[in-house]
C-alpha positions in Angstrom: -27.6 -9.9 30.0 -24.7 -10.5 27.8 -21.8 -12.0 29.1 -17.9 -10.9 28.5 -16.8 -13.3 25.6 -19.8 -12.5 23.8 -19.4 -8.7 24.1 -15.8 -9.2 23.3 -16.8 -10.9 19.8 -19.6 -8.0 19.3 -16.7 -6.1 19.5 -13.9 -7.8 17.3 -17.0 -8.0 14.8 -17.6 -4.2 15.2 -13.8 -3.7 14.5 -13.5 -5.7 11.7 -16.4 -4.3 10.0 -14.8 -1.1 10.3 -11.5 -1.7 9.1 -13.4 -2.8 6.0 -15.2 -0.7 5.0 -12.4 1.7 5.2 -10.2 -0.9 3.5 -12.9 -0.9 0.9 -13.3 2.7 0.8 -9.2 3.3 0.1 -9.3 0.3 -2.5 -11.9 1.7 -4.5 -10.6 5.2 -4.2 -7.5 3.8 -5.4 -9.2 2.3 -8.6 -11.5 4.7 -9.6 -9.3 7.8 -9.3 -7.2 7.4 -12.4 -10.6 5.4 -14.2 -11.8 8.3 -15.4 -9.3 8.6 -17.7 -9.0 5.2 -19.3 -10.4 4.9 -22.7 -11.6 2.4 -25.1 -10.6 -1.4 -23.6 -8.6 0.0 -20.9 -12.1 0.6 -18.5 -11.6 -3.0 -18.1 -9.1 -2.4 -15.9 -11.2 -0.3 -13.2 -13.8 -3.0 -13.8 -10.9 -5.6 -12.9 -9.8 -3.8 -10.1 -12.9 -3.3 -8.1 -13.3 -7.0 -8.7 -10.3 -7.7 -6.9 -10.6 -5.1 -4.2 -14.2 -6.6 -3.2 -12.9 -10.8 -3.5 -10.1 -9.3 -0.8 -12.3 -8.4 1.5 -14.6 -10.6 1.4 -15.3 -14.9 0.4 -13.2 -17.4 0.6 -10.2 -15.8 -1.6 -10.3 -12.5 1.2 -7.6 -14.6 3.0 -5.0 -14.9 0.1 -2.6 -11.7 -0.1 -2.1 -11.8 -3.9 -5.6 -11.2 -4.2 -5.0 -7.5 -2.5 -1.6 -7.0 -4.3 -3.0 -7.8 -8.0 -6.0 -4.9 -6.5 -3.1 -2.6 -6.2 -0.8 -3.6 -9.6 -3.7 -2.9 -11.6 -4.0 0.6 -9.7 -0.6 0.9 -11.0 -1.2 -0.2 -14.1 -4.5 2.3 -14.7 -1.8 5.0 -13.4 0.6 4.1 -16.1 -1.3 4.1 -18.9 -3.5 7.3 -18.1 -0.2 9.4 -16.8 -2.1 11.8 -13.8 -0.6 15.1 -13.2 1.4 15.2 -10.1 -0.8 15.7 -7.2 -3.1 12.9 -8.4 -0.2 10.4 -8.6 0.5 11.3 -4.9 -3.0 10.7 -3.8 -3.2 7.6 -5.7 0.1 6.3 -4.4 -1.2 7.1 -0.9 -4.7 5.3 -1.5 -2.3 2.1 -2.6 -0.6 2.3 0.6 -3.5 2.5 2.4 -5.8 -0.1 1.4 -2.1 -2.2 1.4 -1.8 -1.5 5.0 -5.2 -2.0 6.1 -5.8 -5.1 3.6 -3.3 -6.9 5.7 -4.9 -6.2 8.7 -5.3 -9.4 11.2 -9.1 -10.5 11.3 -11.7 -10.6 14.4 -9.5 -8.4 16.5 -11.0 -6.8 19.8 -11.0 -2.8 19.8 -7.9 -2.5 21.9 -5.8 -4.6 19.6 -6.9 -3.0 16.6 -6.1 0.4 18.6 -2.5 -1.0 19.3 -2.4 -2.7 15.2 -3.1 0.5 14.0 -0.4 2.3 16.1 2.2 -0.2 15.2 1.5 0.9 11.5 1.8 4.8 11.9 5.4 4.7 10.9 4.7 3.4 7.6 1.9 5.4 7.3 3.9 8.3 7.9 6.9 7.5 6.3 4.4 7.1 2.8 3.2 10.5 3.5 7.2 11.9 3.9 8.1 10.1 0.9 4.9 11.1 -1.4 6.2 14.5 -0.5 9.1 14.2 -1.6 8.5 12.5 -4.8 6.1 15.3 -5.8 8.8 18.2 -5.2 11.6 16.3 -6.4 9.1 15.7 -9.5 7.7 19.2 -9.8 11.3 20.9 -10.1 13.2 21.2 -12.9 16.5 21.1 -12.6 19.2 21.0 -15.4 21.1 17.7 -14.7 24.2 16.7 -16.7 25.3 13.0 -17.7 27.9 12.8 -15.1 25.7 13.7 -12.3 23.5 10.7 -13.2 26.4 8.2 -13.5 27.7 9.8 -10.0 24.3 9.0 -8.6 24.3 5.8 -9.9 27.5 4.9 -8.5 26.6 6.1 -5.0 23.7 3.8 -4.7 25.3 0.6 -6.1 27.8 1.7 -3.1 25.1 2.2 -0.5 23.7 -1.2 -1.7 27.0 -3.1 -1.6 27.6 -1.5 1.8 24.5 -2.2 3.4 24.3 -6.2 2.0 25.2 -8.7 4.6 28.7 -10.0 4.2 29.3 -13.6 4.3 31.5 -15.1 7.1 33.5 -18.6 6.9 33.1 -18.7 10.4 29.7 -20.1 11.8 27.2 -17.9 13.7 26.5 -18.7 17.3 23.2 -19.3 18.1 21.6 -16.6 20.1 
């Protein structure tokens, strides 16, 4: 007969494993989906990259987040330099969001935190999705666009950004 804390760390094992291998699965996807393309020195890259994936999820360098990010610039960088046609760049831009997501992911969790976890991602998750969409329309049209337009749409988000930026008071913030 087991008793509860050990079934609870079967369990937090069992979840971990899982997130993973599907981190695993997304971080490889994500490096080998624009590898095909690479030529001459740049296969190093891919080579590189699944490196990096397999050292972030696992040893003693699986804790360090710039392990996971350089995973996912060199992604970018095998995107770059083998310029996909549309729908792969979505794909690979939503396998880089997943294995960023899931990378993160706390370790040794029980199943009903990972449940909750997971749910408190969805938004981004979704929001990656919505914005991969719209990317890949806004990319696929063509639409004559004069200079003006540009510089008018240049001006409206240095507003936005001015706009949105905290301003600075002389006075002193209460504490809360």
């Amino acid at each position: 007969m087991t008793s509860g804390v050990d079934g609870g760390t079967r369990q937090a094992r069992l979840g971990d494993v899982i997130t993973r291998v599907v981190t695993g699965c997304l971080g490889a996807g994500m490096i080998l989906l624009p590898a095909s393309h690479l030529t001459g020195s740049s296969r190093a890259l891919a080579v590189l990259g699944l490196v990096l994936v397999a050292v972030s999820l696992a040893g003693p360098l699986a804790r360090w987040r710039i392990v996971g990010t350089l995973a996912a610039a060199t992604a970018v960088t095998e995107a770059a330099l083998t310029r996909p046609d549309l729908a792969s760049l979505a794909w690979e831009g939503l396998l880089i969001l997943g294995y960023l997501l899931l990378v993160d992911a706390p370790r040794r969790m029980p199943g009903t935190v990972t449940a909750h976890w997971l749910w408190r991602q969805l938004p981004l998750a979704v929001w990656g999705v919505f914005t991969a969409a719209i990317v890949l329309v806004v990319l696929a049209v063509r639409v004559p666009v004069s200079a003006w337009l540009l510089v008018a749409g240049a001006g409206a988000a240095v507003a936005a950004v001015v706009i949105a930026m905290p301003r600075r008071s002389s006075e002193p913030r209460e504490p809360r």
